[in-house]
C-alpha positions, -999 to 999 in steps of 0.1 A, spaced: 164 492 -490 196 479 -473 219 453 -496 219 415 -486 252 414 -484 246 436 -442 223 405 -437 230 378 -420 212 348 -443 207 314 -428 190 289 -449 168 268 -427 171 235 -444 200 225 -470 199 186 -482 219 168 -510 196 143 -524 202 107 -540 174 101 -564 194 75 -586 175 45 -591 202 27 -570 188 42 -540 149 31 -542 137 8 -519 104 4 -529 105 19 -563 69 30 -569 73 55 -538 108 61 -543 104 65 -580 68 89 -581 87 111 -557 118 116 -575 95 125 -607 79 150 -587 112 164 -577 125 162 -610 93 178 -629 91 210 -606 120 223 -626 98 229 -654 85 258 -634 119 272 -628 127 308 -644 150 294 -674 186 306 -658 175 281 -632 161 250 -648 182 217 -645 178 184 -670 160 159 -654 191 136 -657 209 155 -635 184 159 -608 178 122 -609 211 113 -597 229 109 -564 239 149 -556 268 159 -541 269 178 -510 295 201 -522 271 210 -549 248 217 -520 275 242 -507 286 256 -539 248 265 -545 248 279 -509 286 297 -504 295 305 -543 258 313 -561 241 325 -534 244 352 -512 237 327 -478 260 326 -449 248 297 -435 227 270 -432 212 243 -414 218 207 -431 193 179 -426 197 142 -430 168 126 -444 158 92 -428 126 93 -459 126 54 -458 113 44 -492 150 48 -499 178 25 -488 198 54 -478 174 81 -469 166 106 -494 199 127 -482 218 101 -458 233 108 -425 275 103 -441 266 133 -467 254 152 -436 279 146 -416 304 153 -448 286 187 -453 292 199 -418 327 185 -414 337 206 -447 321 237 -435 321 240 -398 319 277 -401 285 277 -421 270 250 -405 246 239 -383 238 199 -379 205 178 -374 202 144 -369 178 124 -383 159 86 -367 128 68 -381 106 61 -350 95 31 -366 124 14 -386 154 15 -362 154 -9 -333 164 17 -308 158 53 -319 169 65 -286 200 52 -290 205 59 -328 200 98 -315 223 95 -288 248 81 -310 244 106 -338 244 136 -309 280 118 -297 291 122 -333 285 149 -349 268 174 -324 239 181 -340 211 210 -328 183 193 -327 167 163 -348 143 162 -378 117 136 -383 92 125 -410 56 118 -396 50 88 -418 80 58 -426 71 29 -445 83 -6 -422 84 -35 -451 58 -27 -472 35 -11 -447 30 25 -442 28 36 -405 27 69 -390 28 92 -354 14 119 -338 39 147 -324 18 142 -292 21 104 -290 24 102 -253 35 65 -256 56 69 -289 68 103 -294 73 121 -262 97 95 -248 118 105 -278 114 144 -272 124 139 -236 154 124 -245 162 143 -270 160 175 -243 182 154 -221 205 155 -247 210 194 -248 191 193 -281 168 230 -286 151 216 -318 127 190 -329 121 197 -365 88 174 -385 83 178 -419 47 187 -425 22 198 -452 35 183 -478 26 146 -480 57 123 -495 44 103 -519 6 89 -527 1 85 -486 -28 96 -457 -22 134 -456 -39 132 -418 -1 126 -406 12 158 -423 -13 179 -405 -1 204 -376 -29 200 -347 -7 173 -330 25 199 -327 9 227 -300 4 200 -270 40 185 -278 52 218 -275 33 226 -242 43 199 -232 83 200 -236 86 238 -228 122 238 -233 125 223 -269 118 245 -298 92 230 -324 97 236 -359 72 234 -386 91 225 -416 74 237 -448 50 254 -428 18 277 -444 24 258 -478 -9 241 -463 -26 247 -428 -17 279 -428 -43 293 -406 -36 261 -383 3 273 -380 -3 309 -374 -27 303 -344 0 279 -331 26 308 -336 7 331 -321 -8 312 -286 32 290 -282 66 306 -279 84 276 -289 66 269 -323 86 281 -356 74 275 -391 100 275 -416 92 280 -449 109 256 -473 94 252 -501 65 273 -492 93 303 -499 90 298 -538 57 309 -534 79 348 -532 91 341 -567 69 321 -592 32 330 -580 32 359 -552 -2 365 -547 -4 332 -537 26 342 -510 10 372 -500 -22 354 -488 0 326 -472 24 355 -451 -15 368 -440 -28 339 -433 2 328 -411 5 366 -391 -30 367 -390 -35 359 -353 1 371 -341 1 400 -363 39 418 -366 52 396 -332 47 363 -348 68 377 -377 100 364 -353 86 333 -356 89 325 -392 124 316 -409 133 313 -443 146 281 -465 152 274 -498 154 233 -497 190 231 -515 189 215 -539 152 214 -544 152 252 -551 184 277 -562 189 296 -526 198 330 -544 164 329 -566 144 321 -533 164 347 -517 163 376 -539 124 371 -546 117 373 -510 146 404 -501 126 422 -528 95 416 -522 73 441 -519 44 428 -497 15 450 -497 -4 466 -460 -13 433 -441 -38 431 -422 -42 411 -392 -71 402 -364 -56 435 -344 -56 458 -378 -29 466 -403 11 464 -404 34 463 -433 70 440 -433 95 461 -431 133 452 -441 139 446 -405 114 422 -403 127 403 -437 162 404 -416 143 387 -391 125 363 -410 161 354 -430 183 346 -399 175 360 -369 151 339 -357 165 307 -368 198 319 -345 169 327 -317 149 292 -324 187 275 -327 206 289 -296 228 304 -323 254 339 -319 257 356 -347 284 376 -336 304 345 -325 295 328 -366 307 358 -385 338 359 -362 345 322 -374 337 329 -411 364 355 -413 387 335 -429 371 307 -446 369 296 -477 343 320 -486 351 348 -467 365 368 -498 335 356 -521 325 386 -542 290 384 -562 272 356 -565 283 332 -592 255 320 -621 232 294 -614 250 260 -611 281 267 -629 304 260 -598 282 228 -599 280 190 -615 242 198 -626 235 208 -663 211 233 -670 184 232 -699 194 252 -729 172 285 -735 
């Protein structure tokens, strides 16, 4: 097995989350969700597991990049704002993005972030935000509560949606990112389903669609879709710490995602960990080593190879992206971290305190 360190890693999705109390705008949503957030360490292997205190705070996006650049053995990653609206400023606003990308230019790649429903002009806010900061494509949230009234969209909203997707392709963006499967909060889950992404992507062949925390649920749904439409992507955070706390439950998930595409739609798929939801490097180790058994597939059998973990780790988000990797490793060469040696220990280049063993 080749070492990670002749991989090029690119976490999909990086945030830096404000869970004080500060920050709720409707504190029963706000508040339920950062408990869930806060409770899943409790599942973490013990060199991983936080205090609740300190994960119920407003995080820092250089402890984002510390987890990322010093602990981990990522070389880059793509940071997204997060416009969840039961929060005054998001659940990771657009400044910390912003921040995060303007401190690491060389291991960076932006998103911008609108609420279709809360922003007078979301057009505008996007255009704004691509002026600014120069962003690769956007990432939205099917569901945004509007007062105290929850209201949600279809990917292929012809009156609502698509207006937005053609702009933001007239914009030079190659991404439209939706969070799906995983419902925010005590909500519909219809919204969070994928059968609304394959017409948007037939219908804008020239954006790239991403599935974010794709297979976690409707993982049969997203491997059809992978299979029958080049420009659908699921990326796997959250779903990746499936690889390290219950892999059989992974291995079925990987099958059930390649099981119409088989071995191609493996270029599909890219990895995240969800900084700083997850530790990148336990995400990342569990799935470099793991040791998937034969597959099988509607066309027979395959096995993932190490060049298809490369893939899955940052090839295909450069490919989905419009990213060179040649031209990013150039740029890194003398950064900040371009002399890091092994990984640091979990959190100890950050402001989080771990549980004592």
């Amino acid at each position: 097995m080749a070492s990670l360190d002749e991989v090029f890693v690119a976490d999909g999705v990086s945030h830096a989350y404000n869970l004080h109390p500060s920050n709720f705008r409707i504190e029963r949503h706000a508040e339920k969700l950062a408990d869930n957030i806060a409770a899943l360490e409790s599942s973490m292997p013990v060199d991983y597991r936080r205090t609740a205190e300190s994960v119920k705070t407003d995080m820092s996006a250089e402890d984002s990049a510390n987890m990322l650049f010093r602990e981990s053995q990522v070389d880059y990653t793509v940071f997204h704002p997060q416009t969840i609206s039961v929060f005054h400023d998001g659940l990771t606003g657009l400044d910390k993005a912003r921040a995060f990308h303007d401190a690491h230019p060389t291991r960076t790649g932006a998103m911008a972030s609108v609420d279709l429903f809360g922003m007078e002009d979301p057009k505008a806010e996007l255009t704004r935000q691509v002026e600014e900061f120069d962003p690769n494509g956007v990432k939205v949230y099917p569901s945004y509560w509007e007062g105290d009234s929850l209201r949600d969209f279809r990917m292929n909203d012809a009156d609502l949606a698509f207006p937005l997707w053609e702009h933001a392709a007239d914009l030079g963006l190659d991404v439209i990112a939706v969070h799906k499967s995983v419902p925010l909060g005590s909500v519909p889950m219809d919204p969070y389903r994928i059968e609304d992404v394959d017409e948007a992507a037939s219908s804008f062949p020239d954006l790239n669609f991403e599935i974010v925390h794709g297979g976690l649920t409707f993982a049969e749904e997203a491997g059809t879709q992978l299979a029958f439409h080049p420009n659908i992507y699921v990326n796997l955070e959250i779903t990746a710490i499936e690889a390290a706390l219950s892999p059989n439950s992974f291995v079925e998930t990987m099958r059930d995602l390649l099981w119409m595409g088989g071995k191609k739609s493996i270029e599909k798929i890219m990895w995240g960990s969800g900084v700083p939801q997850f530790h990148p490097q336990l995400l990342l180790e569990a799935f470099w080593n793991f040791d998937f058994p034969e597959m099988e597939w509607m066309g027979g059998t395959y096995q993932i190879t190490d060049e298809d973990k490369r893939k899955m780790l940052g090839e295909n988000l450069a490919d989905a992206h419009g990213l060179d990797i040649d031209a990013i490793q150039a740029a890194q060469a003398d950064d900040e971290f371009a002399d890091r040696g092994a990984p640091e220990e979990p959190y100890s280049t950050t402001t989080f305190e771990k549980v004592d063993a």
